[in-house]
C-alpha positions in Angstrom: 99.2 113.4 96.4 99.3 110.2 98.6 96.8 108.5 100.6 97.2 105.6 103.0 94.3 103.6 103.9 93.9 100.2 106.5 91.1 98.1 106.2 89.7 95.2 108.6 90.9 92.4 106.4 94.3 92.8 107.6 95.8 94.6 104.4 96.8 98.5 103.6 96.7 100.2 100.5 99.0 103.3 99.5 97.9 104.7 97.0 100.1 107.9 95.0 100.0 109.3 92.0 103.5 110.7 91.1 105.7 108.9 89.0 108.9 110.0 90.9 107.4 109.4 94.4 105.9 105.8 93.2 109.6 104.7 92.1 111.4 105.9 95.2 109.0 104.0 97.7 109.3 101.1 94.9 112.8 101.5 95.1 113.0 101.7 99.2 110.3 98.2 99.0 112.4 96.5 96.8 115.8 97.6 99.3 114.1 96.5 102.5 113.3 92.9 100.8 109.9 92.8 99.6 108.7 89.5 98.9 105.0 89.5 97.9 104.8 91.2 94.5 108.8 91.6 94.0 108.4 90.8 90.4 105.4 93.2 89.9 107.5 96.2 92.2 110.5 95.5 89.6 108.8 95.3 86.4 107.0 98.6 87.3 110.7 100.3 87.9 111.2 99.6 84.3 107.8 101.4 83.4 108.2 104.5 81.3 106.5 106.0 78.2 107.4 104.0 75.3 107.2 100.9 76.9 103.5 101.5 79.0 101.2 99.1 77.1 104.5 96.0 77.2 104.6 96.8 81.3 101.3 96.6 81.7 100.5 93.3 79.8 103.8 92.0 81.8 101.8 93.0 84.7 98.8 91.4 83.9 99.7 88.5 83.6 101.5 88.6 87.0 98.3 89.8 88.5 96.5 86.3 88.5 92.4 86.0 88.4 91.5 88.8 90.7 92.3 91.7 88.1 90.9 89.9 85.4 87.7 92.9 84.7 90.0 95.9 85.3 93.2 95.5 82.8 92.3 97.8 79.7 93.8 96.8 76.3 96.2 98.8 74.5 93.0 100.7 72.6 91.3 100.7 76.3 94.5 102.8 77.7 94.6 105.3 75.3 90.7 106.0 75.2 91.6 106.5 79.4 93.9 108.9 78.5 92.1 110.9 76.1 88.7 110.6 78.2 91.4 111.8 81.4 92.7 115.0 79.6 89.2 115.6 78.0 87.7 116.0 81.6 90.7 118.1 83.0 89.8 120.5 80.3 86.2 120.7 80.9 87.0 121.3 85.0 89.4 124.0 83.8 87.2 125.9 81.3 83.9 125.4 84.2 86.3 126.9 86.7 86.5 129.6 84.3 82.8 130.3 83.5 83.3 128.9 80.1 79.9 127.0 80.0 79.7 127.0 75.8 83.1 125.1 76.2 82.3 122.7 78.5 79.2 122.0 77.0 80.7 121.6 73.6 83.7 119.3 75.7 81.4 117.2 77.2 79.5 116.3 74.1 82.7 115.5 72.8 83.4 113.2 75.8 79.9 111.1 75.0 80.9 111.1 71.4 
């Protein structure tokens, strides 16, 4: 899905969440001459699965002050991804009347 949002401080923010759909307007930005965050747009091209935590420190650093509370470490991304999957299953087995799962998920997930 993608979502496109203005705000009064003269900026947008697109915001998608498919890898194939990110890279093509990437792609498209980086075609039409995109100046502000070029070197971001084209290290993020490069970004795939054995190479995520490298990227993302590359990133970082490109990123200045203003991201300086939200970058996870390497041990911080993969606790994202487990705590990610951990809720889709508990959503999935609640959808499904499975409350003993859930509960025994969720207690996991505090754990």
């Amino acid at each position: 899905s993608s979502d496109l949002s203005s705000s009064s401080m003269n900026f947008s923010r697109l915001v998608v969440e498919r890898d194939d759909t990110s890279r093509f307007i990437l792609h498209r930005l980086l075609d039409a001459g995109l100046l502000v965050k070029q070197v971001a747009a084209q290290r993020s091209e490069e970004l795939d699965q054995t190479n995520h935590f490298h990227i993302r420190k590359q990133l970082a650093l490109l990123a200045g002050w203003q991201g300086r509370y939200t970058r996870l470490d390497d041990a911080g991304c993969e606790r994202s991804k487990q705590i990610h999957g951990l809720t889709c299953r508990i959503r999935y087995h609640a959808a499904k009347g499975r409350c003993a799962q859930v509960e025994s998920m969720k207690k996991e997930l505090l754990g």
